[in-house]
TORROSE-193234 format. One record per residue (C-alpha): residue number from 1; residue in one letter; x, y, z. Coordinates in pm, 1 decimal, always signed. Example, Ala and Ser with C-alpha at 12.3 -4.5 7.8 and 13.67 -1.06 7.14 Angstrom:
2
seq: 1, type: A, u: +1230.0, v: -450.0, w: +780.0;
seq: 2, type: S, u: +1367.0, v: -106.0, w: +714.0;
***
This chain:
262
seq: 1, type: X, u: -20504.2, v: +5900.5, w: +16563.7;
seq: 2, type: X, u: -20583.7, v: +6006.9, w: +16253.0;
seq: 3, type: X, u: -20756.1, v: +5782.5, w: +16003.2;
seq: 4, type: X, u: -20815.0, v: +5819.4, w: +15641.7;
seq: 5, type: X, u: -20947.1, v: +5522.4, w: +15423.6;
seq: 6, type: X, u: -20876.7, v: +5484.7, w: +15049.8;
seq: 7, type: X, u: -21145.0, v: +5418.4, w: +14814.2;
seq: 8, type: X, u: -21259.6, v: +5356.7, w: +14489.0;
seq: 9, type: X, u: -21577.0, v: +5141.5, w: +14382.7;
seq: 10, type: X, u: -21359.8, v: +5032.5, w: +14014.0;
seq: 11, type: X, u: -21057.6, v: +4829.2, w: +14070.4;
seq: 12, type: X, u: -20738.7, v: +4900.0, w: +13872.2;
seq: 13, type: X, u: -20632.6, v: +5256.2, w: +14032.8;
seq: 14, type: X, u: -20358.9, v: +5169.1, w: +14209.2;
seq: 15, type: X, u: -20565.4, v: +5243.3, w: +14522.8;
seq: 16, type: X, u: -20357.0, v: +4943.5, w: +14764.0;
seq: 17, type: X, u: -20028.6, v: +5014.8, w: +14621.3;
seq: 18, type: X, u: -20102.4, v: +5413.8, w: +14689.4;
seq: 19, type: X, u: -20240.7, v: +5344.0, w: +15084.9;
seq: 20, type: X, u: -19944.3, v: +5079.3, w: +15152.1;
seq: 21, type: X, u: -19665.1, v: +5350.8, w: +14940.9;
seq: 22, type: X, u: -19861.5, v: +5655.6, w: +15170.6;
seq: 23, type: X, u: -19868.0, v: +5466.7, w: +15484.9;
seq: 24, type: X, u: -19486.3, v: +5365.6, w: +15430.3;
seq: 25, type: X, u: -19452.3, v: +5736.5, w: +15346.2;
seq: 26, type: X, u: -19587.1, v: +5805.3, w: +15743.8;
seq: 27, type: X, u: -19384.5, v: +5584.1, w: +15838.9;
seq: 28, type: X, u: -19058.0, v: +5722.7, w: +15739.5;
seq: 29, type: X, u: -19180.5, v: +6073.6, w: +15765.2;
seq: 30, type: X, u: -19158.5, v: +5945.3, w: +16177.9;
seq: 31, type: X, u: -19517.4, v: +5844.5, w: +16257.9;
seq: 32, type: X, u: -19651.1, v: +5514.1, w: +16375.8;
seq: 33, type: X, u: -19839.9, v: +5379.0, w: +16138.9;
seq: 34, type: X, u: -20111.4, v: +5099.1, w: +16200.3;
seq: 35, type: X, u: -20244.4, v: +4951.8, w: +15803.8;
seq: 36, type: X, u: -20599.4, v: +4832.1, w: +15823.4;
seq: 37, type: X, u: -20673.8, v: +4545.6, w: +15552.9;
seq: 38, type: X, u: -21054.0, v: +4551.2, w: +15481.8;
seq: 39, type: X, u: -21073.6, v: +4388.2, w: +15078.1;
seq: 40, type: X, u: -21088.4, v: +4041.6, w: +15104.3;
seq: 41, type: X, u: -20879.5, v: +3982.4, w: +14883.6;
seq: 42, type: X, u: -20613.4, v: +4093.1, w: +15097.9;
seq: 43, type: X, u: -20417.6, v: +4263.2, w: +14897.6;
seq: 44, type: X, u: -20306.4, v: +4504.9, w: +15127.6;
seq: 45, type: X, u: -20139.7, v: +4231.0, w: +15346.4;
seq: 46, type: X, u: -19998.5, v: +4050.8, w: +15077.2;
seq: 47, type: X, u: -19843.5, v: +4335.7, w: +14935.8;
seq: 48, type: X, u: -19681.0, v: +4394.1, w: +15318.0;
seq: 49, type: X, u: -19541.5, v: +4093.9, w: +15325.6;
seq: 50, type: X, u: -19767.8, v: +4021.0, w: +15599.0;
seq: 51, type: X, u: -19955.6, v: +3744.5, w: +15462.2;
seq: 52, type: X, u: -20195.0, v: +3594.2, w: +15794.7;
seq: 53, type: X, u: -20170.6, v: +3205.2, w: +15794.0;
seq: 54, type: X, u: -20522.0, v: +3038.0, w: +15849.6;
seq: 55, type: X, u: -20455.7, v: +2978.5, w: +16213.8;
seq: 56, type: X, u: -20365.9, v: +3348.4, w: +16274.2;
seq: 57, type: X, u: -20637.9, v: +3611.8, w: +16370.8;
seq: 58, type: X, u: -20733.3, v: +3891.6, w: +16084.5;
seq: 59, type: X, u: -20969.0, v: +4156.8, w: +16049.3;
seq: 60, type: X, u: -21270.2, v: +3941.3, w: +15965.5;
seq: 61, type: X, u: -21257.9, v: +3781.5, w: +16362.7;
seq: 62, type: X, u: -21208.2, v: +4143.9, w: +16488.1;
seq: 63, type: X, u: -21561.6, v: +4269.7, w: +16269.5;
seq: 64, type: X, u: -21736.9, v: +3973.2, w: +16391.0;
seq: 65, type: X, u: -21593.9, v: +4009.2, w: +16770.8;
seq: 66, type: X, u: -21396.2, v: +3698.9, w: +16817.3;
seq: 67, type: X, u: -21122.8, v: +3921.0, w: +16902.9;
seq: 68, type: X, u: -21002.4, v: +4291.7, w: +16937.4;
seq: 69, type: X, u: -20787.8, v: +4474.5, w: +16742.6;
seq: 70, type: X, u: -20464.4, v: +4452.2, w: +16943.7;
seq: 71, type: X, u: -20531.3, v: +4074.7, w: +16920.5;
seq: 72, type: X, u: -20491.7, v: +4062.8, w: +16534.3;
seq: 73, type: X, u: -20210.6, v: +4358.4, w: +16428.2;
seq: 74, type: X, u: -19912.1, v: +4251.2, w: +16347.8;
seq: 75, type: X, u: -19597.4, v: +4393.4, w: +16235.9;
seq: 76, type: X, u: -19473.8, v: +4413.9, w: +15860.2;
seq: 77, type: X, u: -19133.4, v: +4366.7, w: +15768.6;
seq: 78, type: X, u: -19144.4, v: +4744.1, w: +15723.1;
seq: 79, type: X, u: -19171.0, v: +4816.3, w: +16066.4;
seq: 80, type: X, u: -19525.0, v: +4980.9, w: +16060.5;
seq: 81, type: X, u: -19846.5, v: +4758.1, w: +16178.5;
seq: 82, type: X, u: -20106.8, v: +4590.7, w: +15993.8;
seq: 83, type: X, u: -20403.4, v: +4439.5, w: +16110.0;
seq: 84, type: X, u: -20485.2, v: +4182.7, w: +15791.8;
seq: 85, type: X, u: -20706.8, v: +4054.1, w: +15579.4;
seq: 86, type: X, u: -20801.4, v: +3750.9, w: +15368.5;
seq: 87, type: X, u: -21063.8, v: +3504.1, w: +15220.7;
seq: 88, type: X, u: -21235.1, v: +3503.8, w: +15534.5;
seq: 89, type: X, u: -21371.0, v: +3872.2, w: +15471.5;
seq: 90, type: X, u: -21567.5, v: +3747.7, w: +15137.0;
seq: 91, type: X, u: -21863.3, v: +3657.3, w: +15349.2;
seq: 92, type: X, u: -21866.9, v: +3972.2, w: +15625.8;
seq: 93, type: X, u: -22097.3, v: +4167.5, w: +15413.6;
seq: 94, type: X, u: -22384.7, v: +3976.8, w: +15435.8;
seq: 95, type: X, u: -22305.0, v: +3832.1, w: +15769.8;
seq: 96, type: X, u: -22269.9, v: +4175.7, w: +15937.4;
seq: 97, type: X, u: -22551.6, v: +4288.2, w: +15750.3;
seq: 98, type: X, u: -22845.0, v: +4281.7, w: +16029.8;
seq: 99, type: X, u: -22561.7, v: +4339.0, w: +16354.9;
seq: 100, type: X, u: -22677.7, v: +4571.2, w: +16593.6;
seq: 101, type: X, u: -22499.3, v: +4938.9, w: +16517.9;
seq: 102, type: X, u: -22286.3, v: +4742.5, w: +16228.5;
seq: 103, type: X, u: -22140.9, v: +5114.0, w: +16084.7;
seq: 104, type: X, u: -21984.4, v: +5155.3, w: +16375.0;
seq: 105, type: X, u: -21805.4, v: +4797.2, w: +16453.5;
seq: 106, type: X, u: -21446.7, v: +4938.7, w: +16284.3;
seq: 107, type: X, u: -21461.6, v: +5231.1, w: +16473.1;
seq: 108, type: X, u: -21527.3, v: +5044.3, w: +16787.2;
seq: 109, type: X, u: -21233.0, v: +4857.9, w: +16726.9;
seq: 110, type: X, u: -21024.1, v: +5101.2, w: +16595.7;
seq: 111, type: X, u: -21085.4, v: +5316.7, w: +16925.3;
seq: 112, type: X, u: -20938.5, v: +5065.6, w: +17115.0;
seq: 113, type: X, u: -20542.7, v: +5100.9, w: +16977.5;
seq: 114, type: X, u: -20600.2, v: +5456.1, w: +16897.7;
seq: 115, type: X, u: -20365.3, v: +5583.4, w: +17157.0;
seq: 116, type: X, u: -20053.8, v: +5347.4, w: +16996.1;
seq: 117, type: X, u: -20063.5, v: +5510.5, w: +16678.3;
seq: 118, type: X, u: -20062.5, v: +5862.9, w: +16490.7;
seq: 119, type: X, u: -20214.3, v: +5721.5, w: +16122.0;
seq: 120, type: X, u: -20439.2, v: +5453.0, w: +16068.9;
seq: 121, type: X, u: -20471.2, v: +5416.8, w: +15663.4;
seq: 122, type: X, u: -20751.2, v: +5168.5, w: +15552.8;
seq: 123, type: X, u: -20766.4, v: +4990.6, w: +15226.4;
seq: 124, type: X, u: -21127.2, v: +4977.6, w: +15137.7;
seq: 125, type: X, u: -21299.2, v: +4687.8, w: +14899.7;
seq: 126, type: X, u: -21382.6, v: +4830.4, w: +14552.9;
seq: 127, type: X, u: -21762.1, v: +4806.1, w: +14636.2;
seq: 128, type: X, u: -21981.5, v: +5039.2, w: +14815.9;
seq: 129, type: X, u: -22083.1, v: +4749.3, w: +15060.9;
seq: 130, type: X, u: -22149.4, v: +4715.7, w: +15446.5;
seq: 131, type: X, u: -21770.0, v: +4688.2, w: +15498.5;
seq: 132, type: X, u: -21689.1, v: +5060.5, w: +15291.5;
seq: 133, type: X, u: -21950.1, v: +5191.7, w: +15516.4;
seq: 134, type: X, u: -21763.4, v: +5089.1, w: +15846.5;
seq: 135, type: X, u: -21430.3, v: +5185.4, w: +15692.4;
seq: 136, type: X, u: -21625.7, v: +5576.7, w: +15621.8;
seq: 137, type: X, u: -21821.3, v: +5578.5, w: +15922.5;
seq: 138, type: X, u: -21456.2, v: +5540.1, w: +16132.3;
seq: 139, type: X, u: -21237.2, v: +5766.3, w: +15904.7;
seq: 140, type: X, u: -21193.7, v: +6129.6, w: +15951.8;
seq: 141, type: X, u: -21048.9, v: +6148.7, w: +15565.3;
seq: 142, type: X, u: -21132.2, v: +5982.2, w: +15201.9;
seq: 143, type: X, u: -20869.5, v: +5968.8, w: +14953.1;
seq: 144, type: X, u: -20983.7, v: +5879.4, w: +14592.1;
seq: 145, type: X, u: -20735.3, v: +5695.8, w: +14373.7;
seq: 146, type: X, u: -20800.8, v: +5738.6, w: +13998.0;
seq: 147, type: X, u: -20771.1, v: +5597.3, w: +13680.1;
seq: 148, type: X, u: -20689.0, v: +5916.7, w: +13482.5;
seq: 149, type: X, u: -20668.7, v: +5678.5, w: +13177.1;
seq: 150, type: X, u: -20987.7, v: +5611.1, w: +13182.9;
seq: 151, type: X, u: -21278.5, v: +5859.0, w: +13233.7;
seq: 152, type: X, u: -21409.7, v: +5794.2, w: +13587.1;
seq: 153, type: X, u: -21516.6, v: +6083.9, w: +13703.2;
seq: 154, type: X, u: -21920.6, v: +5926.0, w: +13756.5;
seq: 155, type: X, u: -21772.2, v: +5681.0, w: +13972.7;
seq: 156, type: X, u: -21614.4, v: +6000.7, w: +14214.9;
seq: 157, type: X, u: -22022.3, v: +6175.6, w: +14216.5;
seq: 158, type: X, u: -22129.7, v: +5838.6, w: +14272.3;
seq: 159, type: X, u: -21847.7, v: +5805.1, w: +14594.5;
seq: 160, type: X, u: -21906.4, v: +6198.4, w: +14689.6;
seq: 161, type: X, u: -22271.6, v: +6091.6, w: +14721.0;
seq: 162, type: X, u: -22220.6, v: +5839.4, w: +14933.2;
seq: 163, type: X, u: -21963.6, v: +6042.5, w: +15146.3;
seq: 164, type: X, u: -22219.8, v: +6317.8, w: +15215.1;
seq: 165, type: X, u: -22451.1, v: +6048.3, w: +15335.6;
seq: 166, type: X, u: -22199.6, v: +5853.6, w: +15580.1;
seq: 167, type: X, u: -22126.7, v: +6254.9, w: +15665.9;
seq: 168, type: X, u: -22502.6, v: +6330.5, w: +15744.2;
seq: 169, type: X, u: -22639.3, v: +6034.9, w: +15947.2;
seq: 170, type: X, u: -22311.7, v: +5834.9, w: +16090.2;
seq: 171, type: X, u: -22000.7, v: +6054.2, w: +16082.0;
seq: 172, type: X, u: -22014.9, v: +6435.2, w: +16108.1;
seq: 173, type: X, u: -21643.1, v: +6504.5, w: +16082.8;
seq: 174, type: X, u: -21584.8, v: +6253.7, w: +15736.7;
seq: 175, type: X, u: -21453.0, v: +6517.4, w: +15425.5;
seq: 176, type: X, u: -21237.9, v: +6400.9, w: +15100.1;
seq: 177, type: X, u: -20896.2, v: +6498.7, w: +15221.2;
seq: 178, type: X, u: -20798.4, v: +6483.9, w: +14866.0;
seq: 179, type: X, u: -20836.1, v: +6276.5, w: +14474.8;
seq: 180, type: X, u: -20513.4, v: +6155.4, w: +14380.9;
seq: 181, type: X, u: -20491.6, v: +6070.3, w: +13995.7;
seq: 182, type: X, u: -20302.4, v: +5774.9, w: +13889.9;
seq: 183, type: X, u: -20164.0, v: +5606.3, w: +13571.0;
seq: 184, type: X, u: -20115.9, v: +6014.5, w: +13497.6;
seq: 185, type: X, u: -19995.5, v: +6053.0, w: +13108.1;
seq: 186, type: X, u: -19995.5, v: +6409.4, w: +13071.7;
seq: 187, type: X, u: -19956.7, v: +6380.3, w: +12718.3;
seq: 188, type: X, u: -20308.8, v: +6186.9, w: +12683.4;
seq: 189, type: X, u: -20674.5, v: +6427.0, w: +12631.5;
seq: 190, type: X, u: -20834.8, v: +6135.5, w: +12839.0;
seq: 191, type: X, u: -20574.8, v: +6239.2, w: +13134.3;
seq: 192, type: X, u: -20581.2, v: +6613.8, w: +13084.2;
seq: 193, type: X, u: -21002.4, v: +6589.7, w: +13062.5;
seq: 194, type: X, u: -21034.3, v: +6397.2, w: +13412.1;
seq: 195, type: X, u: -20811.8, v: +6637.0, w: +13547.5;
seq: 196, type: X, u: -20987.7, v: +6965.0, w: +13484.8;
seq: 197, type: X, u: -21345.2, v: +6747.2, w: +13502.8;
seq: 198, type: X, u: -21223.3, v: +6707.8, w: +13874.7;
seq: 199, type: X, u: -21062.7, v: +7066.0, w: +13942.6;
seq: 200, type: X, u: -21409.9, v: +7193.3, w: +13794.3;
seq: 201, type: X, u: -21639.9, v: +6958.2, w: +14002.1;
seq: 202, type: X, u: -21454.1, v: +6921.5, w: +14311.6;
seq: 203, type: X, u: -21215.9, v: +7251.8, w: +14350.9;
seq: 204, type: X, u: -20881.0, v: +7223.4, w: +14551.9;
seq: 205, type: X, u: -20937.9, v: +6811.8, w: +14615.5;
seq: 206, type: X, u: -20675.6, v: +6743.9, w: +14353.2;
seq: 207, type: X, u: -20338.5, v: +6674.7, w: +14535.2;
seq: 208, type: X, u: -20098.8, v: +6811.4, w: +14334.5;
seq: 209, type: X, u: -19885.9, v: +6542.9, w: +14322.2;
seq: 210, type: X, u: -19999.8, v: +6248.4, w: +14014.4;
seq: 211, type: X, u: -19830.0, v: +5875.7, w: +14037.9;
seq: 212, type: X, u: -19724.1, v: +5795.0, w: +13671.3;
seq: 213, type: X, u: -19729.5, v: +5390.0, w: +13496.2;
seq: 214, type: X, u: -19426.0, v: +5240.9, w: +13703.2;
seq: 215, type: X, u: -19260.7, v: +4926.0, w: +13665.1;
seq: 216, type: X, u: -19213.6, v: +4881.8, w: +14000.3;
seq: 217, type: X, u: -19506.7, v: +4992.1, w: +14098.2;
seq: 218, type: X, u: -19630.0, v: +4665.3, w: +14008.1;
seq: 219, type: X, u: -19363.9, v: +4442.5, w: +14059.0;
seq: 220, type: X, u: -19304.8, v: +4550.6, w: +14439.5;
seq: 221, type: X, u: -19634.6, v: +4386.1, w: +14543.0;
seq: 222, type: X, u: -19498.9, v: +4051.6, w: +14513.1;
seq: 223, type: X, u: -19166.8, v: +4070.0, w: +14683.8;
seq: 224, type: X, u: -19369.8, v: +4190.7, w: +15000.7;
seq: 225, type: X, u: -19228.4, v: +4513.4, w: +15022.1;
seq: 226, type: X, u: -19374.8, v: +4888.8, w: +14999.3;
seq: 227, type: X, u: -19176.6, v: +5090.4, w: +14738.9;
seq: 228, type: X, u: -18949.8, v: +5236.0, w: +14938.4;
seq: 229, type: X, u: -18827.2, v: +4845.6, w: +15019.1;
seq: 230, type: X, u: -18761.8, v: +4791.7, w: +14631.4;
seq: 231, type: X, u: -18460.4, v: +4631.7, w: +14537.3;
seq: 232, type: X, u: -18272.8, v: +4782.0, w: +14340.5;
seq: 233, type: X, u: -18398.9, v: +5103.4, w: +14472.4;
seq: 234, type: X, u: -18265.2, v: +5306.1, w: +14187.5;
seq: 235, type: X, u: -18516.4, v: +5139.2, w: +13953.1;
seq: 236, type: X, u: -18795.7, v: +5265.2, w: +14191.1;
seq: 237, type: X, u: -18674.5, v: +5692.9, w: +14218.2;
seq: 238, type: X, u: -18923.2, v: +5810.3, w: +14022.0;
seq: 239, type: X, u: -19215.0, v: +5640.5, w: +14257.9;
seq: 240, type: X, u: -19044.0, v: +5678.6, w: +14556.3;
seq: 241, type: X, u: -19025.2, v: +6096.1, w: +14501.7;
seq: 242, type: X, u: -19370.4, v: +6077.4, w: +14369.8;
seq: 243, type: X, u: -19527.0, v: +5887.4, w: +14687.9;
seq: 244, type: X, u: -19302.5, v: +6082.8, w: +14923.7;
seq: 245, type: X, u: -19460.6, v: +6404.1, w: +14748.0;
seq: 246, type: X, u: -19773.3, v: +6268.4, w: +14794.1;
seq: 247, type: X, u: -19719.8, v: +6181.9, w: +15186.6;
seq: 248, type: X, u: -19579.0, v: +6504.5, w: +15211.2;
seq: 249, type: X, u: -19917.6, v: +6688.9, w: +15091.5;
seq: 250, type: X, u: -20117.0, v: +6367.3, w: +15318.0;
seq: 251, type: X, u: -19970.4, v: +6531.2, w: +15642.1;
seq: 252, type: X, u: -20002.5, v: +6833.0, w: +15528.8;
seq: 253, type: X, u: -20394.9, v: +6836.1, w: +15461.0;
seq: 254, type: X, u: -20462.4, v: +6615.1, w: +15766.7;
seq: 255, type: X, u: -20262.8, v: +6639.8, w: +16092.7;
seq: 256, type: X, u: -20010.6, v: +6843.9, w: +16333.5;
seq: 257, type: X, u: -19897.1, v: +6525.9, w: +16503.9;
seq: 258, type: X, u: -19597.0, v: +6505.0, w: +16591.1;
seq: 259, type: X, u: -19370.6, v: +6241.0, w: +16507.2;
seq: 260, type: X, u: -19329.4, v: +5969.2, w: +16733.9;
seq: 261, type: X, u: -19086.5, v: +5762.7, w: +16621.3;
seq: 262, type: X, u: -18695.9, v: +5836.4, w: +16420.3;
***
């Protein structure tokens, strides 16, 4: 299984609707795709219409070992897994703060479907907390949503930072499998600036693919469907062959696997 985890510290880059669009991607590219919800705010699940009730089991049990993974994951009305998140998460960061070998408690549990799936995407918090740690420590890839409107390009040294760390003293084989720039308005100097500011800093990171403002986008979120579920689907073209580029240059950069499932 091959897991990446997308991550930005700043909210706003479209980094849950780009892991839910890419894992859908997977999904129809053939590959069995397990979602891993790890923002408390569950946005992820919500978005992926698989909302967990309060009774039902979620990431947050799974982190503090109440149950495993297989316990929690469910499956979306995609047809690719999730294993969710909600409230319940707000708290893990301090409470996981002093457990024994903490970095390593998503892996751990990750390990244990490994074998049932080809792509595990996560969806990390927008914080550098205890929980983006775990979600590093048990990824083999980082993509970086970002806000080409706005100049962000500190917050990516800040992240790269942090990624050589996790890379040094918890996970040897961690990399940036790519930065995906979104909002993308090539007609803007603040879009064109970020753009060679990355391709300067960080050479041959930049997928070549950019997601554009689309109205469906952000309206797809709250029907509980990826993109490629949109209805009318004709409205959604232009981020459907934008996301399936960007799936396209995902398997590319990451994995031979072969599909599993038509």
């Amino acid at each position: 299984m091959k897991t990446l985890i997308f991550t930005n510290q700043k909210g706003g880059c479209g980094k849950t609707t780009s892991a839910l669009s890419v894992g859908a991607g997977l999904y129809r590219h053939g590959f069995k795709v397990l979602l891993v919800d790890t923002d408390a705010q569950g946005h992820l699940s919500i978005a992926s219409g698989a909302i967990p009730d309060e009774d039902d089991l979620t990431i947050y049990e799974v982190l503090k070992g109440r149950a495993t993974a297989a316990d929690a994951i469910r499956t979306t009305p995609g047809g690719y897994d999730i294993l969710p998140s909600d409230i319940r998460l707000s708290g893990a960061d301090i409470e996981l703060a002093s457990a024994a070998g903490r970095d390593f408690i998503l892996r751990e549990a990750l390990s244990t479907v490994a074998k049932r799936y080809d792509y595990a995407i996560i969806d990390g918090p927008p914080s550098l907390g205890v929980i983006t740690l775990m979600g590093l420590t048990a990824a083999d890839g980082v993509i970086i949503p970002l806000n080409s409107e706005y100049l962000g390009v500190d917050g990516v040294a800040q992240l790269r930072n942090t990624i050589n760390i996790v890379k040094k003293r918890l996970n040897p084989k961690l990399k940036i499998t790519g930065i995906l720039l979104t909002f993308y308005d090539a007609r803007t100097n603040t879009a064109r600036r970020t753009e060679a500011q990355i391709n300067e800093g960080l050479p041959g990171k930049l997928f070549e693919t950019k997601v554009t403002r689309c109205n469906p986008l952000a309206k797809a979120p709250e029907t509980g469907r990826d993109i490629y579920e949109f209805k009318p689907a004709s409205k959604a073209k232009k981020a459907i062959e934008q996301y399936t580029a960007l799936t396209e240059e995902v398997i590319s950069r990451t994995t031979r696997a072969k599909r599993t499932h038509s």
